[in-house]
N, C-alpha and C positions, 0 to 999 in steps of 0.2 A: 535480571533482564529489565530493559528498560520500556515504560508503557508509553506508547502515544498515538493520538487521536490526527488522524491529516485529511484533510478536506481536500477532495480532489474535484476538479470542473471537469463539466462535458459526458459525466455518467447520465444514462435516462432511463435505463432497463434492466434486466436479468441478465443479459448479453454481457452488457458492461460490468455487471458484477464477476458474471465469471472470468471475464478475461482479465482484469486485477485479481482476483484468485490464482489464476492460471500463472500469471507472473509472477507473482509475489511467491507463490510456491516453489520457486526456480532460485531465490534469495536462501544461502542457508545461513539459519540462527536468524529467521526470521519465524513467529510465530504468529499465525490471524486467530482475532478472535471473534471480531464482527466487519463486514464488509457490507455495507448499503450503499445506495445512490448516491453519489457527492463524497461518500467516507468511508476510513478504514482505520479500524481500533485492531492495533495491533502489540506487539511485544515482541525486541529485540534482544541481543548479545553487541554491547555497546563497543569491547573489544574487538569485536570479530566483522561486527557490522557498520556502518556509519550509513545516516541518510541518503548521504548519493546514490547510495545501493538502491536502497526504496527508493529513490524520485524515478531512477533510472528504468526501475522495472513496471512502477506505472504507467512511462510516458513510453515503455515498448509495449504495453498497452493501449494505448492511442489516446492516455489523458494527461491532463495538468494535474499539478502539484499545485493546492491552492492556499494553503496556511497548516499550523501544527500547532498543536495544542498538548 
C-alpha cells in the first residue's frame, strides 16, 4: 500500500474533518490514518485505486485538492 500525505484547502473544523472521513470511507482499498484541518495521511492499494478516486471523494466533500506529498 501506498502512503501519502495531501493537503486539502477550505477545511476549518471537526465538521470538515468528518466529512472527508465520511468520504473517503466510501473509497475501497483506501485506508486513513490521520485526518486534520488542511490534511489527510492516508494509505492506499495503488492497483485497485488511483488518485482521482481520492481527489474525487474529497471534492464530494465540498474541498480542494491542494498538493501530495
Amino acid at each position: 500500500m501506498k502512503l501519502e500525505h495531501i493537503r486539502i484547502e477550505g477545511m476549518t473544523c471537526n465538521h470538515c474533518i468528518m466529512a472527508v472521513r465520511k468520504e473517503l470511507a466510501t473509497v475501497e482499498g483506501v485506508q486513513l490514518e490521520d485526518v486534520r484541518i488542511g490534511s489527510v495521511l492516508l494509505r492506499y492499494e495503488e492497483g485497485k485505486v488511483n488518485p482521482g478516486d481520492i481527489d474525487r471523494a474529497i471534492e464530494a466533500a465540498g474541498f480542494h485538492v491542494s498538493g501530495r506529498e
